[in-house]
BATIVO-85054 format. One record per residue (C-alpha): residue number from 0; residue in three letters; x, y, z. Coordinates in Angstrom, 2 decimals, padded with zeros to 5 digits. Layout:
seq:NUM; type:ALA; x:X; y:Y; z:Z;
...
This chain:
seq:0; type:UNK; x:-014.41; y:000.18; z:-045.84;
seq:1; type:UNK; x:-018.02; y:001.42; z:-044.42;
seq:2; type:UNK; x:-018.19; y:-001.68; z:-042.74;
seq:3; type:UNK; x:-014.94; y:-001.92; z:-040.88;
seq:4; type:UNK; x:-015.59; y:001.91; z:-039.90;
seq:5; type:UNK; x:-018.91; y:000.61; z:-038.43;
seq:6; type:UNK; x:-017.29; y:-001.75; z:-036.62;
seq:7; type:UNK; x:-014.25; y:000.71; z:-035.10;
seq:8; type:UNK; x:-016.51; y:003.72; z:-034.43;
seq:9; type:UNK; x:-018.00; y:001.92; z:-031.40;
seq:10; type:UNK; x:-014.70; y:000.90; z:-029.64;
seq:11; type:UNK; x:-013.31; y:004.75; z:-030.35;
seq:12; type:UNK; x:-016.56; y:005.30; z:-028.48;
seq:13; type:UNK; x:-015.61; y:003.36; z:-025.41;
seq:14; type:UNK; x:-012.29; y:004.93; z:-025.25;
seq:15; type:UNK; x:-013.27; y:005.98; z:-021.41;
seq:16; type:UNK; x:-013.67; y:001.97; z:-020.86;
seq:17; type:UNK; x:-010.60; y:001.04; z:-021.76;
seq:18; type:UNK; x:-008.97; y:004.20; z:-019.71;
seq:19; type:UNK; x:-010.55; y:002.84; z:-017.01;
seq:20; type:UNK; x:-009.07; y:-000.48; z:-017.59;
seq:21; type:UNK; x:-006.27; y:000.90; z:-016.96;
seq:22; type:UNK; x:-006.44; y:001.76; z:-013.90;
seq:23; type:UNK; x:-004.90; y:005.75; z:-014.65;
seq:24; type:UNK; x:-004.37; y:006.88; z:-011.27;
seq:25; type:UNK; x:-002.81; y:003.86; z:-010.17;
seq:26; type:UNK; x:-000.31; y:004.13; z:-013.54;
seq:27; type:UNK; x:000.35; y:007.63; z:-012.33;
seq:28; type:UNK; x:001.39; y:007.10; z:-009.46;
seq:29; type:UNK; x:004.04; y:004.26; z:-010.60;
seq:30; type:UNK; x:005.27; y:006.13; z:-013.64;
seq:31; type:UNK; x:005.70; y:009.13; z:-011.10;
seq:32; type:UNK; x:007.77; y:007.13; z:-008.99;
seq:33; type:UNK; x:009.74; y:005.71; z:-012.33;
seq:34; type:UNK; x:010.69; y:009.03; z:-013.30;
seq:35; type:UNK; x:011.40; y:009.97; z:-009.70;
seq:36; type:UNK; x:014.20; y:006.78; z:-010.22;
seq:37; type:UNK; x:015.40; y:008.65; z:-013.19;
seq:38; type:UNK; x:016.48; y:011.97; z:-012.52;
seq:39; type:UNK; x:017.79; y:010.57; z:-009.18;
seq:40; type:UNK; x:019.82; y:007.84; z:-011.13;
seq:41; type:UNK; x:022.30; y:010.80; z:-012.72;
seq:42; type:UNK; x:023.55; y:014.31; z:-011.04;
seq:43; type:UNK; x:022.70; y:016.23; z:-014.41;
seq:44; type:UNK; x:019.82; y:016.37; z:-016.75;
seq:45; type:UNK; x:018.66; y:012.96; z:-018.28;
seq:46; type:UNK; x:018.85; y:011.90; z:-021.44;
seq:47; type:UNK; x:015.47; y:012.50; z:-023.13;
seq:48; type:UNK; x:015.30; y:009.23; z:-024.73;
seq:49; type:UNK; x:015.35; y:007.11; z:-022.52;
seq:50; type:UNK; x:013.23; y:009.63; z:-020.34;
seq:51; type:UNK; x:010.39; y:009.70; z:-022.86;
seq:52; type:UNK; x:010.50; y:006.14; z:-024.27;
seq:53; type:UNK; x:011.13; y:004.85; z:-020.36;
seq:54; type:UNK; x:008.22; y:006.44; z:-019.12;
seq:55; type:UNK; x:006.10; y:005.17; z:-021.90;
seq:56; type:UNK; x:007.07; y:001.83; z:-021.71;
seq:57; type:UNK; x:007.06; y:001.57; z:-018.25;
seq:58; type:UNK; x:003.59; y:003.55; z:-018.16;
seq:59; type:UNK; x:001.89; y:001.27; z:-020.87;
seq:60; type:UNK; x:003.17; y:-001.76; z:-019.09;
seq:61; type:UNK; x:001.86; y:-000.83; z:-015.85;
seq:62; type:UNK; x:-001.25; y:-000.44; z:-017.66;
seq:63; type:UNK; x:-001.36; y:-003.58; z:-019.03;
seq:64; type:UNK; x:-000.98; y:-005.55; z:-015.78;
seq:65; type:UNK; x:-003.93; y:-003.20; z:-014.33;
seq:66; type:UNK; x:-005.97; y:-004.19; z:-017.33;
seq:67; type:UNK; x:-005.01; y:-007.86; z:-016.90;
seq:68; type:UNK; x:-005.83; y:-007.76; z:-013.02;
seq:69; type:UNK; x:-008.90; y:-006.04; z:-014.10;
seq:70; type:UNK; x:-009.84; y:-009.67; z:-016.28;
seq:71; type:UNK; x:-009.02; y:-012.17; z:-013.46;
seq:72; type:UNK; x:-010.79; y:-010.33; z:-011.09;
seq:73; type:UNK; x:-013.88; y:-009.60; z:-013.02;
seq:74; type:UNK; x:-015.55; y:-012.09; z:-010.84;
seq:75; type:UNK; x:-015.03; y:-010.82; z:-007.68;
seq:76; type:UNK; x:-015.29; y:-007.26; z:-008.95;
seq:77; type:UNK; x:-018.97; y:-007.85; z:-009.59;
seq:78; type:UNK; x:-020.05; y:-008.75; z:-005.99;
seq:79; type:UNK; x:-018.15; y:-005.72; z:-004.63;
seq:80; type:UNK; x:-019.27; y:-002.33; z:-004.32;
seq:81; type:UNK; x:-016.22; y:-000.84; z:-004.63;
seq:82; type:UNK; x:-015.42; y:-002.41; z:-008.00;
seq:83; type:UNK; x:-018.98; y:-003.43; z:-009.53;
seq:84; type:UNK; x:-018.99; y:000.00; z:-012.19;
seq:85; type:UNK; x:-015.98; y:-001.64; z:-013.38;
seq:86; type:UNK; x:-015.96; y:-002.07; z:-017.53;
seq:87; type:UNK; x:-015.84; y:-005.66; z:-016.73;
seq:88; type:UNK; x:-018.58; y:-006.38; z:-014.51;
seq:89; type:UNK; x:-020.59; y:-003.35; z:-015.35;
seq:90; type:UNK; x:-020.79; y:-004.73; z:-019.36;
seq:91; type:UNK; x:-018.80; y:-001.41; z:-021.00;
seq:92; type:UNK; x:-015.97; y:-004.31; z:-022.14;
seq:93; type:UNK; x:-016.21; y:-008.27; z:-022.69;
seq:94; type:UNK; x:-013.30; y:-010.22; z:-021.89;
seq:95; type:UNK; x:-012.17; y:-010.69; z:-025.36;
seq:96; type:UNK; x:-011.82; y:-006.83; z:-026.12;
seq:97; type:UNK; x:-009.90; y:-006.87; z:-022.93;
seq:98; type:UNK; x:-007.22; y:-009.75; z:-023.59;
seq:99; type:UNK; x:-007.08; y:-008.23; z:-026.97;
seq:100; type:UNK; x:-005.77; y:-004.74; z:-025.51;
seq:101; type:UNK; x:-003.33; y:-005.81; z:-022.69;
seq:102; type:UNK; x:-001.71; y:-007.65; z:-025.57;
seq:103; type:UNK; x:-001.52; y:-004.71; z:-027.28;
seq:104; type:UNK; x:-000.44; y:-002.64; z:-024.83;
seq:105; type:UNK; x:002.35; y:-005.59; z:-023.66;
seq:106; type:UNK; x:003.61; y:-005.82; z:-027.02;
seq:107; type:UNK; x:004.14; y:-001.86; z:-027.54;
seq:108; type:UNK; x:005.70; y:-001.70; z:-024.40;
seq:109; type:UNK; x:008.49; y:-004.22; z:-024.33;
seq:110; type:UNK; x:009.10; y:-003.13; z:-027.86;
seq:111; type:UNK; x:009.62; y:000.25; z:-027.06;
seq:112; type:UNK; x:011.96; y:-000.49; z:-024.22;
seq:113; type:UNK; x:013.93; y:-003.05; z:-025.93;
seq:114; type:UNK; x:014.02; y:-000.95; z:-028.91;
seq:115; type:UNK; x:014.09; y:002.53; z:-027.72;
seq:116; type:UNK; x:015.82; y:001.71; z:-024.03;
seq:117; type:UNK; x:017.54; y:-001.03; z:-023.05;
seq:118; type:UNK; x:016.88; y:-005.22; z:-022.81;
seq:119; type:UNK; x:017.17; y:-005.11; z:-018.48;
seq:120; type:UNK; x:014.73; y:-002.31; z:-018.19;
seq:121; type:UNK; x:012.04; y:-004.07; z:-020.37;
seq:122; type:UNK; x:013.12; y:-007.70; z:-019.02;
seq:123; type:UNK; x:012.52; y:-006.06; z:-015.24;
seq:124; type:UNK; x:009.34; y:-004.37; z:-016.47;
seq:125; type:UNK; x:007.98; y:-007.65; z:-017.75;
seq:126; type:UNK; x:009.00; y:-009.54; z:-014.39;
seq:127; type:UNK; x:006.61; y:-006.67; z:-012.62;
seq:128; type:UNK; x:004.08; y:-007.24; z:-014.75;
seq:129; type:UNK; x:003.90; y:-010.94; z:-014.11;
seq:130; type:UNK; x:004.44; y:-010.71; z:-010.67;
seq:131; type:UNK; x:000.95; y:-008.35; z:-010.00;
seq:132; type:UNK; x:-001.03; y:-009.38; z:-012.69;
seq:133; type:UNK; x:-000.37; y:-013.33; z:-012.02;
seq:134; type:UNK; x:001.66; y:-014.05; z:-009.12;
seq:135; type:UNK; x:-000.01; y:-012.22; z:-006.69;
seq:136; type:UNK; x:-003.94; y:-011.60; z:-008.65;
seq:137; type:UNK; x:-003.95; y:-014.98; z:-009.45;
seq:138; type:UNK; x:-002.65; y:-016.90; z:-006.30;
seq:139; type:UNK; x:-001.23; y:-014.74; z:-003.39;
seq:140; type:UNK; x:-004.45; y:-012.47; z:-003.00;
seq:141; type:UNK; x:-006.23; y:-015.80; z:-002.32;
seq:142; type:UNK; x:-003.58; y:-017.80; z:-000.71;
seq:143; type:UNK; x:-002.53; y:-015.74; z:001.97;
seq:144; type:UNK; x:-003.45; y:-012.37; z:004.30;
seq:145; type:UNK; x:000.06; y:-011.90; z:003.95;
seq:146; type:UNK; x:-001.00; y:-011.11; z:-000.08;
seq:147; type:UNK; x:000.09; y:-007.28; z:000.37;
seq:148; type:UNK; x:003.01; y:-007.97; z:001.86;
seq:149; type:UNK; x:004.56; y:-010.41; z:-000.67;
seq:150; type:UNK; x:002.85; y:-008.78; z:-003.45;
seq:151; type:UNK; x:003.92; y:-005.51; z:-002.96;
seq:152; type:UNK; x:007.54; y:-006.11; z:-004.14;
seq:153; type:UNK; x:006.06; y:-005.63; z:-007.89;
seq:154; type:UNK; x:004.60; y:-002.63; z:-007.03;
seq:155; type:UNK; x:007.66; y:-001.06; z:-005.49;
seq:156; type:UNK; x:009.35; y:-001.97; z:-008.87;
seq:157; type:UNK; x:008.57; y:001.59; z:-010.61;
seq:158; type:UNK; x:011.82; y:003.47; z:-009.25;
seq:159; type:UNK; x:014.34; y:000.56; z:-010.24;
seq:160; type:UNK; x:012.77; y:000.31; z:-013.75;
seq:161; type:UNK; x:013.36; y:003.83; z:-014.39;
seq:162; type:UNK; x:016.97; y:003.73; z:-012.82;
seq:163; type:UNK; x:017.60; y:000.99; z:-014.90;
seq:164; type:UNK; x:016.16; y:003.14; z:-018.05;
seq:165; type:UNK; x:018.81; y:005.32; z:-017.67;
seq:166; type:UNK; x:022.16; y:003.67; z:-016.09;
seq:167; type:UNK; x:021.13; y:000.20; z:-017.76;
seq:168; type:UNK; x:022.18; y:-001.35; z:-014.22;
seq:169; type:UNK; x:020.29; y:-001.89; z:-010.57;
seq:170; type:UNK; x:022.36; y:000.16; z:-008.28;
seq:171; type:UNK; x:022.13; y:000.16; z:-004.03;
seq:172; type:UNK; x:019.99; y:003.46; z:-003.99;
seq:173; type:UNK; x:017.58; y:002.58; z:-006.42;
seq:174; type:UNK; x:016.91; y:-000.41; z:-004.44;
seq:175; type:UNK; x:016.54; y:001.96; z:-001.42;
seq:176; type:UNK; x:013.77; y:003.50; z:-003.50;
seq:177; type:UNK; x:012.50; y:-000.17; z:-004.22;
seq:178; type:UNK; x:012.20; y:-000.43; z:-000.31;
seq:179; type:UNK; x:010.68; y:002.62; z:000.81;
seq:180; type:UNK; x:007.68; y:001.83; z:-001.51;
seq:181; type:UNK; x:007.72; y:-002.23; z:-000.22;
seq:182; type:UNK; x:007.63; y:-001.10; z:003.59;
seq:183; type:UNK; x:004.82; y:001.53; z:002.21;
seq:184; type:UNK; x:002.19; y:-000.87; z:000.25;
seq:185; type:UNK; x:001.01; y:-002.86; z:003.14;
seq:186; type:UNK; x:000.17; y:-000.22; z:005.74;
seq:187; type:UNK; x:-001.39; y:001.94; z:002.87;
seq:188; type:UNK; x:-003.37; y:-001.07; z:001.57;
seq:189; type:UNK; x:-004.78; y:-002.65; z:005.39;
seq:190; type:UNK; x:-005.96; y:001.07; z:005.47;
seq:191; type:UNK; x:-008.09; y:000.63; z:002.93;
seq:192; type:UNK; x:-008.97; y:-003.10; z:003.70;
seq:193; type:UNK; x:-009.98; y:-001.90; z:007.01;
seq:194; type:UNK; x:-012.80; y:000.40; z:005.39;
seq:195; type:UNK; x:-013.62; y:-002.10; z:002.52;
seq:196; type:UNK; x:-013.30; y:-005.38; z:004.81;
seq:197; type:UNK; x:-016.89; y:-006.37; z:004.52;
seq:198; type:UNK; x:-016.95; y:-006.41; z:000.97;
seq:199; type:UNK; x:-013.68; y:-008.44; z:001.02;
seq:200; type:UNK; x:-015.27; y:-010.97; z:003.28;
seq:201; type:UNK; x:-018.26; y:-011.43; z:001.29;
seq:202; type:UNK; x:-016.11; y:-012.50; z:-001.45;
seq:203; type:UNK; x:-013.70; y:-014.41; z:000.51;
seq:204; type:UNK; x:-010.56; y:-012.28; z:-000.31;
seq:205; type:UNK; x:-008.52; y:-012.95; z:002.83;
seq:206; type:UNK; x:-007.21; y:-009.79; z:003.70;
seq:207; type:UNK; x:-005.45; y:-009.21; z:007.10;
seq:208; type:UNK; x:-008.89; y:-007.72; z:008.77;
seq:209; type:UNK; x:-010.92; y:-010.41; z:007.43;
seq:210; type:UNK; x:-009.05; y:-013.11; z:008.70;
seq:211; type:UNK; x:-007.64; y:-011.87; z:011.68;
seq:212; type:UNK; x:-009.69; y:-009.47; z:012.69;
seq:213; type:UNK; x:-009.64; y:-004.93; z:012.82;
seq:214; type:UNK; x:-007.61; y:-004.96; z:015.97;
seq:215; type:UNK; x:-004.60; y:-007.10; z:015.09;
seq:216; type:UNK; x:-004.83; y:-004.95; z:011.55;
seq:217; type:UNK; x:-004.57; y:-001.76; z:013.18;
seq:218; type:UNK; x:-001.71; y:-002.83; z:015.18;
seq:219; type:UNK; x:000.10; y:-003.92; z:011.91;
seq:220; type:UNK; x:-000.11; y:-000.60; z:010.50;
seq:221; type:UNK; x:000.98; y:000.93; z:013.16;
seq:222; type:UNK; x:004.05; y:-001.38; z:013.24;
seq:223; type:UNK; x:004.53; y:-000.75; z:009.50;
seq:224; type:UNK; x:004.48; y:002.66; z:009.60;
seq:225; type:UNK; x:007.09; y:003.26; z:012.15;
seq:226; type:UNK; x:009.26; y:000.90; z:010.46;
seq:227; type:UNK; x:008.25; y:002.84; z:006.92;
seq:228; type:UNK; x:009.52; y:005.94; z:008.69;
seq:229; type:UNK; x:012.80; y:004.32; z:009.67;
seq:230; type:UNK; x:013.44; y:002.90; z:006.57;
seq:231; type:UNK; x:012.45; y:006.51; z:004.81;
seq:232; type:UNK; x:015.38; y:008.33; z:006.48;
seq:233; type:UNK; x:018.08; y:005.42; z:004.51;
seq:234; type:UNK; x:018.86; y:007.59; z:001.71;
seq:235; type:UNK; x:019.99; y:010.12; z:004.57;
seq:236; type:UNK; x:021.91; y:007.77; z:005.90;
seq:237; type:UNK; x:024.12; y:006.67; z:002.73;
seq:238; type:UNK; x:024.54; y:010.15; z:001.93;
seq:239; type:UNK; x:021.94; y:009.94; z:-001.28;
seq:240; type:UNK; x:020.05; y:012.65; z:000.26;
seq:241; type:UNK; x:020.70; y:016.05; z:002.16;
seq:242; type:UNK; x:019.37; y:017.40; z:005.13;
seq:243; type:UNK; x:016.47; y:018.84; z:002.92;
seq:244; type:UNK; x:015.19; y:015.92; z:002.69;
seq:245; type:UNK; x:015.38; y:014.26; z:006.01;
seq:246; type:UNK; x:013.33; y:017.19; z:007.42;
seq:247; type:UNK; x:010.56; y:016.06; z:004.60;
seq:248; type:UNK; x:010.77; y:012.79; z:005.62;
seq:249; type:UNK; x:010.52; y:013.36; z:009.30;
seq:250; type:UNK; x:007.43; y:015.62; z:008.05;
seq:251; type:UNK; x:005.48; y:013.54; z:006.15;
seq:252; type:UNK; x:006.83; y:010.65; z:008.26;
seq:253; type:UNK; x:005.41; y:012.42; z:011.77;
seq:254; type:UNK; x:001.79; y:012.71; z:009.85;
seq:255; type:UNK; x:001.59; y:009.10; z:008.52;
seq:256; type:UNK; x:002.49; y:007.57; z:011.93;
seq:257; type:UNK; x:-000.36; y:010.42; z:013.36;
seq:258; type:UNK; x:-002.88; y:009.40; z:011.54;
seq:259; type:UNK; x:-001.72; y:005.52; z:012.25;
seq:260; type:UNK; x:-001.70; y:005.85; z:016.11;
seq:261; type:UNK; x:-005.05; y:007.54; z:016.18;
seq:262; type:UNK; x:-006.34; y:004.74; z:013.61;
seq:263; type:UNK; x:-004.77; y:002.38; z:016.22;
seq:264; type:UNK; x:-005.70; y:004.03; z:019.27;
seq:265; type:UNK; x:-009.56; y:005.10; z:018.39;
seq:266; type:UNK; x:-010.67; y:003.30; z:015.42;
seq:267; type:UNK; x:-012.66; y:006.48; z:014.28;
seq:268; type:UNK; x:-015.23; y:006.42; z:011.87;
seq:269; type:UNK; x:-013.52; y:007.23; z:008.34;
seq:270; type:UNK; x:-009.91; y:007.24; z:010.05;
seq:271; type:UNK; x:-009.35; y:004.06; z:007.95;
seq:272; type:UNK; x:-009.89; y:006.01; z:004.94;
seq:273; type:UNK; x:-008.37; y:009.36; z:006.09;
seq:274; type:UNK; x:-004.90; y:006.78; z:006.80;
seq:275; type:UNK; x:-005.50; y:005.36; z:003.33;
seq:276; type:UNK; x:-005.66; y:008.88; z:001.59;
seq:277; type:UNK; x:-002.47; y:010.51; z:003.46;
seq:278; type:UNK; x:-000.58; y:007.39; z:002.44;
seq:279; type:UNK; x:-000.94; y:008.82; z:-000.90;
seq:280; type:UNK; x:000.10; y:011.87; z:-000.54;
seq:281; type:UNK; x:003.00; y:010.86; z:001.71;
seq:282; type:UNK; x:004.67; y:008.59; z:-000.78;
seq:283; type:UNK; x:004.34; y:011.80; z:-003.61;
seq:284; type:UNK; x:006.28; y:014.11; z:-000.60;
seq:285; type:UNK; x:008.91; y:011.70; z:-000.17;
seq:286; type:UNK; x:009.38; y:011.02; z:-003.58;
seq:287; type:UNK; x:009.29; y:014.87; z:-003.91;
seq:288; type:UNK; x:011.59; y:015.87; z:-001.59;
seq:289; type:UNK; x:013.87; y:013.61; z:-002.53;
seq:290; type:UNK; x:013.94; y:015.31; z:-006.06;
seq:291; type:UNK; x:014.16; y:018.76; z:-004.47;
seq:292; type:UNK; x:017.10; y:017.58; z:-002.46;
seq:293; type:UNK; x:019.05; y:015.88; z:-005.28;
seq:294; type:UNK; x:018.76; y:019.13; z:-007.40;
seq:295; type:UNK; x:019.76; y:021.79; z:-004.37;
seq:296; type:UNK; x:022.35; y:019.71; z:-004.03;
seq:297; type:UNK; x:023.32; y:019.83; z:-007.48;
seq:298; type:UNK; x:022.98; y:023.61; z:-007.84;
seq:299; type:UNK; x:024.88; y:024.30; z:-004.73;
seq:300; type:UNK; x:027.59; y:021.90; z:-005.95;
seq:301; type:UNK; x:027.92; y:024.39; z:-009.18;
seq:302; type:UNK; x:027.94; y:027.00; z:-006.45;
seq:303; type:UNK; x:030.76; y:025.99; z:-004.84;
């Protein structure tokens, strides 16, 4: 007994290690967009279980692909500044300890969405997983400056997983949702290549500005982010969303494509990063107003 508590008071200790592993702000910003898929998936108040248990699932998966992408790139993540604290490279975790947790954390979450959910949402959840933490960590990133582009489609997954949670089905508008985020990964991520593209280079990652240069980059952002704006105002279009929210996504629209032209036109110093940063905070608006909208809608439908 005093032995195996030896042994488990040092990982308790590393807790903060294996958070990390996990990439947490990343996570958060998926399962925000899963729940976003959610309460947009019914015109009432969700059931809590699959609310609860769909967010957890989804969350812990998510976690376990970061995690996982955290092991294959351990490599690369020690010759990069950006990445070299790391628990990997920096010695916090081995990759044993690792492997042993994002099985841990893949197990409890397909259990609790098969279990607690449905079968599509944790078969669609696993397919997500596999495509970042394999398809595009293990080959596209290295195959391809077009890595962002293909791989992205995982990462836009989030708001059909959590539709699916609670409808058990893939509908047209959560696939809208699926697309806003697709259209939104590359110009958000060539932001931040831009700024980091050194450190890419020097451990021949071919992203866009290290193989084609900052200019042509820039220009692909640009491109992205007016077609990101177009493809923003769809839910408008269908009817899914109110004239609340096409004023939002004009608004947060009108900044990204700001900052984009000026990154475009002027190349600033730090205008990489300030693109990166807004890209952040426009996908949260959109996501946000879209909310907003679906419930004003609601209440002034009980109104009326």
């Amino acid at each position: 007994m005093a032995n195996a508590l030896t042994r488990t008071l040092p990982e308790l200790a590393n807790w903060r290690a294996y958070l990390d592993l996990c990439k947490p702000r990343v996570v958060a910003l998926l399962v925000f967009t899963a729940i976003g898929g959610m309460l947009l998936a019914v015109p009432g108040v969700v059931p809590l279980q699959p609310l609860i248990l769909g967010s957890l699932g989804i969350g812990l998966g998510s976690a376990a692909a970061a995690a996982l992408n955290h092991v294959m790139d351990r490599e690369a993540d020690a010759r990069m500044r950006r990445t070299d604290r790391r628990p990997l490279p920096s010695g916090s975790l081995d990759t044993t300890r690792s492997l042993v947790f994002v099985s841990i954390l893949t197990a409890l979450s397909m259990f609790i969405l098969t279990a607690g959910v449905n079968l599509l949402t944790a078969l669609l959840t696993l397919g997500a997983m596999i495509g970042y933490a394999v398809i595009y960590t293990l080959y596209l990133k290295r195959a391809t400056p077009q890595n962002i582009v293909i791989g992205g489609a995982a990462g836009a997954m989030p708001p059909v997983l959590g539709w699916a949670a609670v409808t058990g089905e893939v509908h047209a508008h959560a696939l809208l949702l699926f697309l806003i985020i697709f259209v939104w990964t590359p110009p958000h991520f060539w932001a931040l290549a831009l700024h980091r593209r050194h450190e890419y280079a020097g451990v021949d990652i071919p992203m866009l500005p290290v193989t084609h240069g900052e200019e042509l980059t820039r220009l692909h952002i640009l491109l992205y982010t007016v077609l990101l704006v177009a493809v923003s105002l769809l839910p408008w279009v269908v009817g899914m969303a109110g004239g609340l929210y096409l004023l939002a996504a004009l608004g947060f629209g009108g900044r990204f494509l700001w900052h984009a032209i000026r990154l475009w036109r002027h190349a600033e110093p730090g205008q990489a990063m300030k693109t990166f940063l807004h890209s952040i905070n426009y996908l949260m608006g959109v996501f946000g107003a879209l909310l907003i909208d679906h419930y004003v809608q609601i209440a002034l439908a009980a109104w009326t």
